[in-house]
Each structure stands twice: as C-alpha cells, then as structure tokens.
N, C-alpha and C positions, 0 to 999 in steps of 0.2 A: 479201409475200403471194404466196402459190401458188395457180393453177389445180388441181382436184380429178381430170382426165381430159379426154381427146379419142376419140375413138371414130370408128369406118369401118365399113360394111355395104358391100357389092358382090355382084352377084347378074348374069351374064352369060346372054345368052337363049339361047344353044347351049349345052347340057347334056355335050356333047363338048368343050367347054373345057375346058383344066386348069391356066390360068394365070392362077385371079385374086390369088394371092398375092399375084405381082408390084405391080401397081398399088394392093393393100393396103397394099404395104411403104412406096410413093411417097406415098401418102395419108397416111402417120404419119409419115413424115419432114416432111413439110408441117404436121403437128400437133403437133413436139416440144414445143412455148413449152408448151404444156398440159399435159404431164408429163413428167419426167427420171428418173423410179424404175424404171421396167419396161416391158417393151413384149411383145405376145402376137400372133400371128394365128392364127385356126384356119378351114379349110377343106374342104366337104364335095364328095364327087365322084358323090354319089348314089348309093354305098354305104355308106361311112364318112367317117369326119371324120378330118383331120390338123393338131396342134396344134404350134405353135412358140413358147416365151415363153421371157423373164430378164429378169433384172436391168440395168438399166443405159440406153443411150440407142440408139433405133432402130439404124444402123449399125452397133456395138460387138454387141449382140445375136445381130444377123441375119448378121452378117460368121462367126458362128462354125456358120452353119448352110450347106444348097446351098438354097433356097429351090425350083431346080424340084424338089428332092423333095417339095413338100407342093402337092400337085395335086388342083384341085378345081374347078367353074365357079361358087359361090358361097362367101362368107367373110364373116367380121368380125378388126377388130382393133381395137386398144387399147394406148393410153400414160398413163401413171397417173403421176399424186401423189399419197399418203393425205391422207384427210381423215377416212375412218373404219379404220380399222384399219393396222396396222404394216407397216413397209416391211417383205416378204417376198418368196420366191416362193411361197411358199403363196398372198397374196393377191393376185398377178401376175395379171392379165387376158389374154384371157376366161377366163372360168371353165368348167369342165365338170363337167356331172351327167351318169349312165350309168345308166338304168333303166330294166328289159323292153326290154332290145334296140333300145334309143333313147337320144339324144344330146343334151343342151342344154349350147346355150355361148352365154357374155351376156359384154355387156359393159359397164359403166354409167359415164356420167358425172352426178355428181348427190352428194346425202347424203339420207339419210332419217333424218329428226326422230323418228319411231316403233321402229327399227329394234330397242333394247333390248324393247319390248313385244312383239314379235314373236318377237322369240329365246327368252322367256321361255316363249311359247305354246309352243315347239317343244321346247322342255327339258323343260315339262311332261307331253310327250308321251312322253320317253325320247328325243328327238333329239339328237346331238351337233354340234358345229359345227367344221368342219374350218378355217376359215379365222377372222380376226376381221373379217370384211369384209363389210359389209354387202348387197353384191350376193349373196352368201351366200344372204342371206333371202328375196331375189326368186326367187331357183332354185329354193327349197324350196319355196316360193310355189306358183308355175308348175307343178311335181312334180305337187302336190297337187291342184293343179284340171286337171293334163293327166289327171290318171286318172277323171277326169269324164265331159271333156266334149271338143270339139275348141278347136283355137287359139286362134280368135280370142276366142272366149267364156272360154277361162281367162286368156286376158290381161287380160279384160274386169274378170275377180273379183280378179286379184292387184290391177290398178290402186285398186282401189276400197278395197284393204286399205294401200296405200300412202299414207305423209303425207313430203312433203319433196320436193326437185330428183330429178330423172332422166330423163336420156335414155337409149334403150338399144336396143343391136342383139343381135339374138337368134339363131340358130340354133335350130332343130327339127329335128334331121336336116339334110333339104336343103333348106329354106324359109326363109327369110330373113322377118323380123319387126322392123321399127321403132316404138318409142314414145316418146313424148313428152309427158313429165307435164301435167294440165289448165292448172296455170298456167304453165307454158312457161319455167320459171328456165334452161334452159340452153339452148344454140343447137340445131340441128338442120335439115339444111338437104340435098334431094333434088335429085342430080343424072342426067343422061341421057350416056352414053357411047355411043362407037360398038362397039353389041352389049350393052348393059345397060345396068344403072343402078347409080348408088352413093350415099349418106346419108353424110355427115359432122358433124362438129359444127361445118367452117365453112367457106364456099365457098371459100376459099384453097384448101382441098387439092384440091377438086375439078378448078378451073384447071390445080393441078398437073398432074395425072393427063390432062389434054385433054378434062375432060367441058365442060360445060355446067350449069349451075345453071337448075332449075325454078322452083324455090320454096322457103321454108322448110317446114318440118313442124308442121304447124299442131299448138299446145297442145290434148291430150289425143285426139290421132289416131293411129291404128295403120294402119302400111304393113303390106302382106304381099306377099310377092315369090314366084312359084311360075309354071315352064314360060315363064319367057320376060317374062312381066306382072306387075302391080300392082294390087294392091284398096288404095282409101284406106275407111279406117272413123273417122268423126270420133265416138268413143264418149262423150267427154266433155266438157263446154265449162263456163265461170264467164263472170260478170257481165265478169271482168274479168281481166288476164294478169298476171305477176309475173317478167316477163324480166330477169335479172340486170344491173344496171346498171354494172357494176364492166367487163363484157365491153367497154363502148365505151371505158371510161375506159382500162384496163390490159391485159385479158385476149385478146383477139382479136385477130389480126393485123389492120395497120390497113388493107390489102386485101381483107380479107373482108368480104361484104356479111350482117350479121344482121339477122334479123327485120324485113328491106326497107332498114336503112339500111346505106350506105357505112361502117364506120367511119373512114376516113380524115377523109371531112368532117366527121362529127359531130367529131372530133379538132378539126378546125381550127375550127369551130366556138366551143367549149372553147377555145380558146386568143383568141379575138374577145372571147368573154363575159369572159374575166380583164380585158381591157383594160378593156372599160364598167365593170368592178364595181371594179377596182384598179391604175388608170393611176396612173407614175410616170416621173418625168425617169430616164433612162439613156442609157448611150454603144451597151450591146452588149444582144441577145437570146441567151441560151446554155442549151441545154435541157442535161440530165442526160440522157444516154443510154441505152438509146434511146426508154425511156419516154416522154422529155417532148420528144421533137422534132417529132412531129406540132404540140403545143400550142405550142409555140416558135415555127414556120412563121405560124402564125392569129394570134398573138400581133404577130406582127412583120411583119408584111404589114399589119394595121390600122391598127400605128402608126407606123412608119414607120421605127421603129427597127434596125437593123444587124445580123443576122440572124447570129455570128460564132459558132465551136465555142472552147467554152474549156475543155472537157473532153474527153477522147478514152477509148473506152472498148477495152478487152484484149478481143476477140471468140474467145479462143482459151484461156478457163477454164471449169471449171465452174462452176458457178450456185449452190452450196451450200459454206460452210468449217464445220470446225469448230475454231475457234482457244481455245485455253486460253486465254490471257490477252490483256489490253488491248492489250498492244505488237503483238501478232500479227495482231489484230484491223482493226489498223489499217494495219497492213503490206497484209492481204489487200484493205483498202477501195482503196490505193494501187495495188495488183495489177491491181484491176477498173478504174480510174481514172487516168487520169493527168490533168495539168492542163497547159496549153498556154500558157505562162508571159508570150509575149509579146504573146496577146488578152487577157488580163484584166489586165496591168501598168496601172496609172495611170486602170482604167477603174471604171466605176460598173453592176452586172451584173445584169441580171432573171435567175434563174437556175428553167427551169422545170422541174419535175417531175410525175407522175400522182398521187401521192399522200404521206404523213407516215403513220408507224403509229406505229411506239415513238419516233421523233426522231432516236435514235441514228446512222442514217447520214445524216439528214438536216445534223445537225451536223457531220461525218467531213467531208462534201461542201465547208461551208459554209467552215471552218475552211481545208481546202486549196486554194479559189478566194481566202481572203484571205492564205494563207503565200505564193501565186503572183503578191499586189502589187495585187490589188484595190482599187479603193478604196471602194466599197461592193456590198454584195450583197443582193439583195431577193430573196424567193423568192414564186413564185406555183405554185400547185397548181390539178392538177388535177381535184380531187374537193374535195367539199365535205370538214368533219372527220371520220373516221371516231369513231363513239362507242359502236358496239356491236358484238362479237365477229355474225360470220357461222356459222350452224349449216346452210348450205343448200349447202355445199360447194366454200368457201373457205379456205382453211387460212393462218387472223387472229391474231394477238396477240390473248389474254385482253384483258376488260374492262381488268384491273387494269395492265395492258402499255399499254395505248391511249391515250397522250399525251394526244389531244383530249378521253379521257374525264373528265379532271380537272382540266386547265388551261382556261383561256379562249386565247383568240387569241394576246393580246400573253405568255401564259404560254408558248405556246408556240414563240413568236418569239422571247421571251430562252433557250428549251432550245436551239434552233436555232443562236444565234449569231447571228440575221438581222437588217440594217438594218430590214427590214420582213417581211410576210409576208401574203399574201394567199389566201385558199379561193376559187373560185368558189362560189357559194351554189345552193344543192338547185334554186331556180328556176331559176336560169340552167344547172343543169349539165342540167333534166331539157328545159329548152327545146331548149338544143345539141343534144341528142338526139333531137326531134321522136317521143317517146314520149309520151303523157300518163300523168301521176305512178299512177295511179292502178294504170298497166298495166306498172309496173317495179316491182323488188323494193328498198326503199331502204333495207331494215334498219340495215345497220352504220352509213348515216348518219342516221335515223332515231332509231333503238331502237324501231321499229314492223314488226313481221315480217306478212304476209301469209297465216303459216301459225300455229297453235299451237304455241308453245315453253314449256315450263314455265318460270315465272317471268319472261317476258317479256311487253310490250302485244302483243296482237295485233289485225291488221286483218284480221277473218275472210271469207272470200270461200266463199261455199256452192259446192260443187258437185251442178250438175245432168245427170242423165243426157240424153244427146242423142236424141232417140224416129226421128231419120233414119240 
C-alpha cells in the first residue's frame, strides 16, 4: 500500500522575504514516506509566482535546480503517489491555472469519489482536461466561483461540490489558503515559525523545519494567510469525523503527532493489544522492518519476550520493482531484506508486521525466516484484515487481490506459511488508537465507507453548514 500525497503551505509575515522555498524543500524531504513519483514547489513574491516540479524524489528533483532562484515570502509544495490519475508530469504537483492576470496552484492530498461527475459537467460545457488528475477538477472548481465571488466564499461553493478525502494548500496569487475536507480523512496540521507559519500534512515535518506545532486543522475549516496573519473559518462540520485510520497503523511517521495522538504510542499500543488478543510461547520478538518495529517494541515490553532483529532491511533501494518473473521477484524481496541467520537459528519467532494485502510477500518473509533455521514462525499484524479496496486515497489491491477478502484467518495462515497468525481486531486496533470508531474511516476493514461509493454500504454522515 501507498500513501496518495504530502503537502506543505508556508506563508512568511515579512513580504521582503524571498526564501521560503527553502524550508518548503526541508518540509517535503521530511514528507517523502507519502510520495516517491514527483515533487513540485511553487512560490509567490507578490507579483508573480515561480514553479519548480519532476519526476522523482525530493533531492534528485531539486538538486537539478538553484532553488534561491525561486524567490518568494509565501509557497506551497507537494510529493505525490497516484491514486487518481497517471504517473506524469502533466499530473506533478502543484498544479497551476492562469486566468485574467491571476495565478492558482493547489496542491492536494486526498481522492474524490465524485471526480468523474464533475469532469463530465465540464466536458459538457466544452472543457478540456489537461491532466487526468483529479485536483484538476478542484482548479476548475475554484476558477469558476473565483469569477463570482471573493475567496473564501468560492472555496466555500467548491467544498460543497466535493465528495471524498482532501487536504489542500492553495495559492491565489499571494495568499495562502488551507482546507480540509468536513470529515477530516487526511492529516493536516498548523505550525508557527520564527516569522510565519507553515501547514503540513504531519508535525514531523514541521519539527523539521524548527517550527512549532499549534494544532491540527480542524475537519472542514479554511485557514487564510494574507499580510503577516491568519483567519481560521470553520465552514463546515458533521456529527462525526472520518480520520483515516491506516495513518496510525502504516502511513505517518511514527513521530508525528495526528489529529492529538502520538503515533508512536498508539503504535506501541497496537503492539500490547496483539499480545491480550494473541499470546503465544516464543524465544524472539522480530518486527519486519520498519513497519512493524514500533508494534514489536509494545509487543515485547508486555511480554517479556526478547526483543532481537532477525531481519535487516537495504535502506539504500527504491521502494517500487518491476520484476518480470518469479525468480526476480524474489531476488528483489532478498534485496530489500536480508535475514540475520544466527537470531533466528534454533528459535521459535513472533514476526510482526502493519499489515497482509495480497500475502505474497508476506510468504517471501515467512519462507526466508524459515530457509534461516527457524524453528517456528508466528506472525501478528498490525491491522485488522483488510477486506475492502480504499477509494479515499490509498492506492490498495482490488477487492479480488485482497487475501482476507476470501479466505478466512487459518486461509490465510496456510497462504502465509505461518505456524500461526494473528489480526489485532477493529476494537482493539480502534481502542490503541483512542479514536472513537465512529470518528475514523474503517472502510478497507469494514466494507462500510463513510462517504457514498457506488456499489458499496455506506455510513452516511450529513453535512451541516456551520452559521459561526
């Protein structure tokens, strides 16, 4: 599984600045884990804007640029994985629209469920669509209600036209505009710097950089940044929230603090509940890296058990193969992995991980902890099964890909190869979490979305307009 995006806004109160690239660039280096396709910043000097994107990963990118050429005291940037539309640079973030002598660049992390409906409206109009990217839609969106009305009121109308995840930092010229969808599926989170402020999608990056974390960005509120300040507008609010619950499990670094928790502890947490839910005699704790080492720590601190790496992970590949055949396939898992022959010789191995999608390298794993003299291996997870594809901007294996979707437990225990095999269960993962269930998004472990998906249950949550 892939993160969908990471995103950065910065907004410096001297209008004589011209160096917020800079600390853009430290803010997405800090947010690579969230995308590896492309990376963009663009920044306005209070007359024009200057844009820098490609292909590839922050450094690689920006090493082929001078960065103090793109001078400005306000920016946004952006590092992407698709989840709607093709790796390109057509669809490389931010995006820019150029109309009557004005400038929008956005940049989104999110997916929207409606996005074909909307394209459809705008074809019908004679509009063409230059990207296949759904932030795409938002711009034309925004266009259309900027030739209205001012800001914050066409943010007000696009919101209201949008269904699905997003966060998003905006550019207007030289204003700076944060949103954040009503039900809050993606992080978002408002820092204070010395001489401005910055919004990222997770307080890690902000540490980075030397800010200070305020607060998250409350579900369905609009920052605006202009002269120095901030207007918060909370335009939109629901009964109830739908924060993506995959962020504590896999997706966020486990230093960043979302939506008020740690996830480090929620991690360790998650690794305590494995034990009440599925203790078992062993010699060693040995997580799968580096996913499952938070859960391995919790894990093994409850129980008492020996806390030993028996896997060591290649820090110096990319994140993505494409191997024609099996033998290759399995070359590159050995690549990313090595096995540490004389912790796991003659031992008996809790081996933990974040999650199981298709199996497949769950077995690769399992296979070479026993070719290294294991003598048994139990795996505990840390997610419940996944059983339903993600449409809210996760990039999942199909239904028909999705092991748990068709096996039972011990089904998926004999795909595995595993002596045993253990989930944490939806209560215990949403307790670890100190969410209540109601106010996370549990789809893929569910089949219950919180938004309308054609052909899926839904658990509809109205939204209501905010009258303060």
């Amino acid at each position: 599984m892939r993160e969908s995006c990471g995103i950065v806004g910065l907004a410096l109160n001297d209008r004589e600045s011209d160096n917020a690239a800079l600390p853009i660039y430290y803010a997405l280096y800090a947010l690579q884990h969230r995308g590896q396709e492309s990376t963009g910043i663009t920044v306005h000097d209070g007359k024009s804007a200057g844009t820098l994107k490609g292909m590839g990963l922050v450094p690689d990118v920006f090493k082929k640029y001078n960065l103090s050429d793109l001078k400005g005291f306000v920016g946004i940037g952006h590092v992407r994985y698709s989840t709607t539309g093709d790796s390109t640079i057509e669809n490389s973030q931010p995006l820019i629209v150029n109309f009557m002598d004005r400038t929008i660049a956005i940049a989104h992390n999110g997916n929207l469920v409606n996005s074909a409906d909307l394209v459809a409206e705008f074809e019908a109009e004679g509009q063409v669509f230059l990207t296949s990217s759904d932030t795409e839609v938002i711009a034309r969106l925004l266009v259309k209600e900027l030739l209205k009305t001012d800001i914050l009121g066409a943010v007000e109308e696009v919101m209201k036209r949008l269904v699905g995840s997003y966060s998003l930092t905006i550019l207007v010229d030289d204003t700076l505009v944060v949103v954040r969808d009503p039900l809050g599926f993606k992080p978002l989170c408002l820092g204070e710097l010395d001489g401005g402020y910055v919004v990222t999608s997770e307080s890690a990056a902000i540490d980075t950089i030397g800010g200070k974390l305020i607060r998250d960005v409350r579900p369905g509120e609009v920052l605006i940044f202009k002269d120095g300040r901030y207007s918060s507008h909370h335009l939109f609010k629901t009964k109830n929230t739908a924060h993506c619950v995959f962020e504590y499990i896999y997706f966020a670094r486990a230093d960043s603090i979302i939506d008020g928790q740690l996830v480090y502890q929620t991690r360790i947490r998650i690794g305590e509940r494995l034990l009440d839910e599925h203790a078992i005699d062993a010699d060693i704790i040995s997580p799968v890296p580096d996913s499952g080492i938070t859960f391995a720590i919790g894990y093994s601190k409850k129980s008492g058990i020996d806390y030993i790496e028996g896997l060591m992970k290649n820090r110096y590949i990319g994140r993505t193969f494409i191997m024609p055949d099996q033998k290759m396939r399995e070359t590159a898992v050995r690549l990313k992995l090595n096995t540490i022959r004389q912790n796991l010789e003659g031992k008996k191995v809790i081996l933990l991980d974040d999650s199981i999608v298709r199996g497949t390298t769950s077995r690769r794993i399992v296979d070479m902890v026993r070719k290294a003299g294991a003598e048994e291996v139990h795996m505990r997870i840390g997610s419940p099964p996944i059983v339903s594809p993600c449409y809210l901007g996760i990039d999942m294996a199909t239904r028909e890909e999705l092991v748990a979707a068709h096996k039972t437990v011990a089904g998926v225990e004999a795909v595995i190869n595993a002596d045993s095999l253990g989930y944490v269960s939806v209560e215990g993962l949403v307790e670890a979490v100190g969410i209540p269930a109601d106010d996370l998004c549990l789809g893929c472990l569910t089949g219950v979305y919180p938004v309308e998906i054609s052909g899926e249950e839904c658990k509809r949550r109205q939204l209501t307009l905010n009258q303060f």
